[in-house]
C-alpha positions in Angstrom: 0.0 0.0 0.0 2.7 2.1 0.8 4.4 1.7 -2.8 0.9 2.4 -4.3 0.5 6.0 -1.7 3.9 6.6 -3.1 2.7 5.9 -6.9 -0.2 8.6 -6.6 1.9 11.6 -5.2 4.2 11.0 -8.0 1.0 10.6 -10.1 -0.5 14.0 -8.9 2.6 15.9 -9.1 2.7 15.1 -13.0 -0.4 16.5 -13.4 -0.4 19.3 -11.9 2.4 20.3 -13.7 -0.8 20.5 -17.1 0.5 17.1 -18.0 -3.4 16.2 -18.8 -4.1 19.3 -20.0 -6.2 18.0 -23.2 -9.2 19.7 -21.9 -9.7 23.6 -21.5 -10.6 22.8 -17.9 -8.5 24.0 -14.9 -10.2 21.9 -11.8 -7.9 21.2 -9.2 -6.4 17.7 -9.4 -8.1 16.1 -6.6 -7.8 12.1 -4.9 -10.9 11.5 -6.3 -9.4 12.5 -9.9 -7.6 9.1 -10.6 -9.6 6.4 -9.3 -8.0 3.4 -6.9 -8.6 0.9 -9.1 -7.3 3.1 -12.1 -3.7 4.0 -10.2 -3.5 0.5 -9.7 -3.5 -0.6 -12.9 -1.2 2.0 -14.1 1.1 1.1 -11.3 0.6 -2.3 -12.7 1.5 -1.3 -16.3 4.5 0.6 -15.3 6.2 -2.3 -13.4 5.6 -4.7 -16.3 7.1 -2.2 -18.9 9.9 -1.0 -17.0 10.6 -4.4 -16.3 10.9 -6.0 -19.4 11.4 -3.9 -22.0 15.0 -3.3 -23.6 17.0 -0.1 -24.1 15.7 -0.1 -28.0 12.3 -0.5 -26.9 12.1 2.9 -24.5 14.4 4.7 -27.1 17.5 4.6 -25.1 15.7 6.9 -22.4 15.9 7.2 -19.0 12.0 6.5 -18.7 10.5 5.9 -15.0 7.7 5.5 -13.6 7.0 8.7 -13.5 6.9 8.9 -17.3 4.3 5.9 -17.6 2.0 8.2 -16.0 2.5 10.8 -17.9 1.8 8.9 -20.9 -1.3 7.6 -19.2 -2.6 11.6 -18.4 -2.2 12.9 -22.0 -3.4 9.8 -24.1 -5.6 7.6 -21.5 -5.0 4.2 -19.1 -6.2 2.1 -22.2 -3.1 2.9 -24.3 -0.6 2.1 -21.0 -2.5 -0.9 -20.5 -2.0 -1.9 -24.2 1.3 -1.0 -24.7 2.2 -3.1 -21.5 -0.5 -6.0 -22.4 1.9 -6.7 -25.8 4.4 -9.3 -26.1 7.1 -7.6 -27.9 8.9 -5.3 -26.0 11.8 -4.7 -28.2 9.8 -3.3 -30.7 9.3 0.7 -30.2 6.8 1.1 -32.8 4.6 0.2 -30.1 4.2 3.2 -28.6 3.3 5.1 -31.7 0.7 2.3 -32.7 -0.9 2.9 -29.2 -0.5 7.0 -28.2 0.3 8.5 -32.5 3.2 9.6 -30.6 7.0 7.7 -31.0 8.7 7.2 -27.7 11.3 10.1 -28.5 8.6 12.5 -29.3 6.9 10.9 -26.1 10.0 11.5 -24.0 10.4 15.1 -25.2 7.0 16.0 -24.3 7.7 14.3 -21.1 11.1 16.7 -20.6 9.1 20.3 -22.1 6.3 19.4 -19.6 8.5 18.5 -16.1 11.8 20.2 -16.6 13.4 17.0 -16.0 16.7 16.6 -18.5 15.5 19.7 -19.9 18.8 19.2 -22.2 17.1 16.5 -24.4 14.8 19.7 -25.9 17.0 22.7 -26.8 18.0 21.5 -29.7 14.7 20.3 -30.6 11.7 22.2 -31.7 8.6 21.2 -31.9 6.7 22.0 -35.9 2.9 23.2 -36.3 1.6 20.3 -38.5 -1.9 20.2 -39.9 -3.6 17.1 -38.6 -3.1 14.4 -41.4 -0.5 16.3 -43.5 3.0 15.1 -44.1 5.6 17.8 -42.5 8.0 18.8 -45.7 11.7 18.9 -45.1 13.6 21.0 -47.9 17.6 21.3 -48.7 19.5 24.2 -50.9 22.7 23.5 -52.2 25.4 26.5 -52.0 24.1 29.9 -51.1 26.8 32.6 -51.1 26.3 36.5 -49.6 30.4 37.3 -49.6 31.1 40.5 -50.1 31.7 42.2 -53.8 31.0 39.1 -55.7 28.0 39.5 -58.0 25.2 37.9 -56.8 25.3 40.1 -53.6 25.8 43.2 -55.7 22.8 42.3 -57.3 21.0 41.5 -54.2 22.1 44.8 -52.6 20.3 46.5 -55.5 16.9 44.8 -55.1 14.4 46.7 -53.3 13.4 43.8 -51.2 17.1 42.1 -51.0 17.7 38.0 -50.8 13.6 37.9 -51.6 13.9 39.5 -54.8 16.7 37.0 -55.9 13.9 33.9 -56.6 11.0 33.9 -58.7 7.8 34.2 -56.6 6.8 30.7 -57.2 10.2 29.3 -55.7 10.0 31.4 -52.9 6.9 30.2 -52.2 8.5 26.7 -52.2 10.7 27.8 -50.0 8.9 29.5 -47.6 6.3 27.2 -47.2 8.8 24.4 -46.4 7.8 22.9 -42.9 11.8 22.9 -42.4 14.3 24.8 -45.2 17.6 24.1 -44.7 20.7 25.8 -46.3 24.4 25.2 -47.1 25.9 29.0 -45.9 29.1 28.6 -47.8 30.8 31.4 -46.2 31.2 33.2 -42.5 29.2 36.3 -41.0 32.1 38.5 -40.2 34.4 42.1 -40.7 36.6 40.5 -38.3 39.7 38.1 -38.9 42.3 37.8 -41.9 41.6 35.4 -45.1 43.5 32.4 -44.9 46.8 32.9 -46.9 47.1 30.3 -50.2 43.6 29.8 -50.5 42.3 30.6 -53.9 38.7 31.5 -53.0 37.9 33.1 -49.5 34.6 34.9 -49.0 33.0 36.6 -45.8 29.5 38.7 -45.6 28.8 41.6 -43.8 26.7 40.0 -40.0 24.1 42.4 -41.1 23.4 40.3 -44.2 22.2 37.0 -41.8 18.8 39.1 -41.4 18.3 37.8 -45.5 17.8 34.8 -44.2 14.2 35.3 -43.0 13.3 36.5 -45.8 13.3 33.4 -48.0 12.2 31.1 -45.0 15.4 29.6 -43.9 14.8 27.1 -40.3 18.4 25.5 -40.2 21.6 26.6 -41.5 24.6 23.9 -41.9 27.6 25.2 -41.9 29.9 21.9 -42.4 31.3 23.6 -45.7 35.5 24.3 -46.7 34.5 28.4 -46.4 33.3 29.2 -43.1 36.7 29.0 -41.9 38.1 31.6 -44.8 39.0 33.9 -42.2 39.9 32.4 -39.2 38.7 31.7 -35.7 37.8 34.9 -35.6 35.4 34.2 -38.4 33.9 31.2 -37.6 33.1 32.5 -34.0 31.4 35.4 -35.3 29.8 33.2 -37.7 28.0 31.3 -34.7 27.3 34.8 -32.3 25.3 36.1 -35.6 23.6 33.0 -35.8 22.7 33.2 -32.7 22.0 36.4 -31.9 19.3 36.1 -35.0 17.6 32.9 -33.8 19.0 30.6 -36.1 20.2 26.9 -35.3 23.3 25.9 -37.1 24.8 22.3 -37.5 28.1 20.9 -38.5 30.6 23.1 -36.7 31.1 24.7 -33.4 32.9 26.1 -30.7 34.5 22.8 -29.9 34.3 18.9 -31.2 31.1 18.9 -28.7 28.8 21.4 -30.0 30.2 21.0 -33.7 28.9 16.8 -33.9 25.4 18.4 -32.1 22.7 17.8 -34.9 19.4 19.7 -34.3 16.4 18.0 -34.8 12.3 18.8 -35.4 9.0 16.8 -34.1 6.1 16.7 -36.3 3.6 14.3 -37.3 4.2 12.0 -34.0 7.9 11.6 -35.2 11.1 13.2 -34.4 13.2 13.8 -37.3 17.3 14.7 -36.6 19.7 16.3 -39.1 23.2 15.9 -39.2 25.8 17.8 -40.8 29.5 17.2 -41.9 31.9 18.2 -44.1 34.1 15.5 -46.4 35.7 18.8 -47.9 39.1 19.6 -47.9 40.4 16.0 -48.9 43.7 16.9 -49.3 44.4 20.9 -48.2 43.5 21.8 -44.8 42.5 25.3 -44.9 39.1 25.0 -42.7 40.2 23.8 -39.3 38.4 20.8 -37.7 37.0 21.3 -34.4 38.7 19.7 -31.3 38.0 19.6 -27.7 39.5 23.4 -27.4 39.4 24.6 -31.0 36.4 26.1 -33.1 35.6 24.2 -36.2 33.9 22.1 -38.8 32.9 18.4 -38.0 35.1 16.3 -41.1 33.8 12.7 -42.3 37.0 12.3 -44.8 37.4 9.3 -42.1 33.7 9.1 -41.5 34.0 7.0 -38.1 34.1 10.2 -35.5 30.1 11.4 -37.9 28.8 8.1 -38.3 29.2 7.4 -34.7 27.0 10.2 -34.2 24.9 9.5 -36.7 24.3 6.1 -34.8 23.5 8.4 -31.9 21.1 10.7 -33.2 19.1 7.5 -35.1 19.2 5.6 -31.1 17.1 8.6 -30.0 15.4 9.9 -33.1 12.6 8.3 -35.6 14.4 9.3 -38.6 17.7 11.0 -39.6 18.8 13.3 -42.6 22.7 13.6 -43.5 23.9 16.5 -45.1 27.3 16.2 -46.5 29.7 18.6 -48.0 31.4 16.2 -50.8 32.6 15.0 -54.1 35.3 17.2 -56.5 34.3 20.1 -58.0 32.6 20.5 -61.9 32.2 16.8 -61.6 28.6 15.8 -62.6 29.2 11.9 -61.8 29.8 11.1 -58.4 32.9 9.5 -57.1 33.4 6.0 -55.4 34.5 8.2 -51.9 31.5 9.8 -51.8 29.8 6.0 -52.2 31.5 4.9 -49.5 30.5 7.3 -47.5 27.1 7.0 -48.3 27.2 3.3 -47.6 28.7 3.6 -44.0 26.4 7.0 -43.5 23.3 4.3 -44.6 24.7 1.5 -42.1 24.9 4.0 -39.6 21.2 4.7 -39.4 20.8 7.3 -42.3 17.3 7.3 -43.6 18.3 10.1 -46.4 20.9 11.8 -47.3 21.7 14.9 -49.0 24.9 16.5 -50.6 26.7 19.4 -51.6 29.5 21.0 -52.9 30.7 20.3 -56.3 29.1 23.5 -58.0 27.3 21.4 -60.2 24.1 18.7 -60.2 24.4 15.1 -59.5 22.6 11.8 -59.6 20.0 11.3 -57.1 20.1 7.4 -56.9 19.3 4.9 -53.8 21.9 3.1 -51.6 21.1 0.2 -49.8 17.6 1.3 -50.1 18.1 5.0 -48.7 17.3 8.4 -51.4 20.6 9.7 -52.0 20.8 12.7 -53.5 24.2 13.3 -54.6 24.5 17.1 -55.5 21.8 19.8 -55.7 25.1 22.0 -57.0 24.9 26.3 -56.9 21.8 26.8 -55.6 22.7 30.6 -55.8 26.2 31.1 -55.7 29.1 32.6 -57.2 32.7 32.9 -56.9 33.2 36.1 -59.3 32.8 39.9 -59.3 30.8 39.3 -62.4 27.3 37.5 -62.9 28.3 33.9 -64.3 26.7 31.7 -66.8 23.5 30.3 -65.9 23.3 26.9 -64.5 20.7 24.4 -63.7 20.2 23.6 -59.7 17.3 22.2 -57.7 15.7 21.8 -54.2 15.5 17.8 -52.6 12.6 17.4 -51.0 11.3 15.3 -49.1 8.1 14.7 -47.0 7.4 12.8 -44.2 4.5 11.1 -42.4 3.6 9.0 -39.1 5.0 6.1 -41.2 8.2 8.0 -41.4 9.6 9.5 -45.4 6.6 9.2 -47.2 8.7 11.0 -50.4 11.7 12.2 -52.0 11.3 14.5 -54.2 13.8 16.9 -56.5 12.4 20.4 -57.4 14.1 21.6 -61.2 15.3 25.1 -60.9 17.3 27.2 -62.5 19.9 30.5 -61.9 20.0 32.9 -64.6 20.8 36.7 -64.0 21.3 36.4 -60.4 18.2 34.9 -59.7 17.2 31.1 -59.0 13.5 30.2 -60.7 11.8 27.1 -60.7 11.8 25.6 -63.7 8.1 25.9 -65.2 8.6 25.9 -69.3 7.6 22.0 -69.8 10.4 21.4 -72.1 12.9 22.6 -70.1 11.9 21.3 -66.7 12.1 17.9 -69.2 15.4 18.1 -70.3 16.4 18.6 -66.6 14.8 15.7 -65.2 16.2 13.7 -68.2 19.5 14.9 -68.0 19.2 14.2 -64.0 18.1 10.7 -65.2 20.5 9.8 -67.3 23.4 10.2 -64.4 21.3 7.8 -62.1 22.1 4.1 -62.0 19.3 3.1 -59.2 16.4 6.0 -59.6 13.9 8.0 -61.7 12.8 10.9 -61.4 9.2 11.7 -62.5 7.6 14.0 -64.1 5.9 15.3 -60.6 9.8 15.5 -59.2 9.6 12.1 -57.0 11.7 9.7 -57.1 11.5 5.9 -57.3 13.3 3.0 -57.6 14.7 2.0 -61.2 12.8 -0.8 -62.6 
């Protein structure tokens, strides 16, 4: 009796914390709230699933419980009793089955509502998801804002900046993105000296980050070989601006620590992580690599130190996204290191994986399984003083559900002038996905951009 007394403060200090707080009611949580015979079962439950399920099972978290009840006060007794009423407790699907919930997004819920490990959530945010509607996850390739090169010149000139630079219809795209990630291939900073022998070093002004919101930007990677182009002082100017504006950023940091932290989203009862690295330089080292004192990039030329946290992010996520910096430049066919890496990114726990870097498209194919997209290229980018030629690019997209990525998708676009469009002349947003086709060993791209398996 004593254990069960001991149950029911626990119980009633949950939900007075608003852990039940599905109604619009604000009674009083009372002894008379949770019946006897209702604790007891829940009690019941908990000791059953605490006592035999597996680390995979709980999602590797430090459940209690404390947490049972929880679950109990926001979806009902019948789903605890279910969940501990099933024979396979390995299998973590479970939970989702009986709450719509997974036990990561579960356990986050658990941490926003009690302040307990409130360190699981700050890197987490939580996405506003129509009921029924897949949440849709969108990548850029390079975006560039250094200073004096032309697509900023022309950007300075337009009345309404970094907005002005895509056609209404891609910005659109963008902006309605659930999650719009970017590649910022260069630091926010008027600080620092550019790195001596490198060909190409660019910096922007830290007033330019405030472009950024206006083309819808969530996440910014910064796992890229010019973030570093001037130096420590660069880079750590690079993340103050960032933060200063509200913007996450992934694949580089103060120190190895926060550079390997991946940021993650929860929507549609799943929590979805991105990771970010760099495979770029493979043979100078101009950008520095993060170490336990240093600022830096995370690296995955020797992918063990990234995979490793891939495998971390997928032991406590639902599904993970990799985006890579790789592959040589002006290259349109992908090399056999960037396969490798793909295959070791995949047996880490990748579920998709998108790349950057070589200034031009590549294949989008599937390995073991997992969309692969190669290259989206410039997405809107330059390295001169003067407007280059135009160039084909594209977004990746893809979507994803309860049942986890429900599509992958590639959006034809196109830079001309400096500005990106989507690519809406039939014949030409053909030739694309034909010429995108033809590079592709394993996948087709269709007319409606999504991509299957090659039959």
């Amino acid at each position: 009796m004593k254990k069960q007394v001991k149950k029911f403060i626990a119980l009633l200090a949950v939900l007075s914390l608003g852990l039940c707080a599905l109604s619009s009611t604000s009674e009083a949580v009372s002894e008379t709230a949770v019946p006897d015979t209702a604790l007891s079962d829940i009690v019941s439950c908990a000791e059953t699933i605490l006592s035999k399920a597996d680390g995979n099972f709980i999602g590797h978290h430090p459940i209690n419980e404390n947490f049972i009840f929880y679950v109990a006060s926001l979806c009902g007794e019948q789903a605890v009793k279910d969940i501990a009423a099933g024979n396979d407790f390995s299998d973590p699907e479970v939970w989702y089955r009986e709450t719509g919930n997974s036990i990561h997004v579960l356990w986050d819920g658990y941490c926003r509502q009690t302040g307990i490990s409130y360190y699981q959530t700050t890197r987490t945010k939580v996405l506003s998801v129509p009921d029924g509607q897949p949440a849709k996850f969108v990548f850029t390739g390079d975006i560039g804002m250094g200073e004096n090169l032309a697509t900023t010149k022309y950007m300075t000139s337009c009345k309404n900046g970094l907005a002005d630079c895509f056609s209404a219809d891609l910005l659109s795209e963008m902006k309605g993105a659930d999650v719009l990630t970017i590649n910022n291939e260069f630091p926010y900073t008027d600080r620092g000296t550019a790195l001596a022998g490198k060909t190409y070093t660019f910096r922007a002004h830290p007033g330019r980050v405030q472009e950024l919101k206006k083309i819808g930007v969530d996440l910014v990677s910064l796992a890229n070989n010019h973030v570093f182009d001037y130096g420590e002082e660069g880079i750590l100017d690079t993340f103050e601006t960032l933060e200063k504006a509200g913007y996450p950023y992934i694949g580089a940091g103060r120190n190895i620590e926060d550079a390997t932290e991946p940021y993650s989203f929860i929507a549609c009862g799943r929590k979805i992580t991105i990771c970010s690295a760099t495979q770029i330089e493979r043979s100078a080292h101009f950008t520095q690599e993060a170490t336990d004192s240093l600022p830096g990039v995370i690296k995955t030329l020797h992918p063990e130190r990234f995979c490793a946290e891939i495998q971390k992010a997928k032991k406590t996520s639902d599904i993970v996204i990799v985006f890579v910096h790789w592959g040589t430049e002006g290259m349109p066919n992908y090399g056999a290191d960037q396969t490798a890496l793909a295959h070791a990114f995949v047996s880490a726990g990748a579920d998709a994986i998108v790349g950057g870097h070589t200034h031009c498209l590549e294949a989008v194919e599937y390995v073991d399984g997992v969309p692969c997209f190669y290259s989206l290229g410039n997405y809107w980018f330059t390295t001169e003083a003067e407007n280059p030629g135009s160039y084909d690019t594209g977004l990746a997209e893809i979507t994803i559900g309860g049942d986890g990525i429900e599509s992958a998708s590639f959006l034809p676009c196109h830079f001309e002038n400096g500005v990106t469009a989507e690519t809406t002349d039939a014949a030409q947003k053909e030739s694309q996905i034909a010429y995108m086709n033809s590079l592709s060993k394993t996948a087709v791209i269709g007319e409606d951009g999504k991509i299957s398996p090659k039959q």
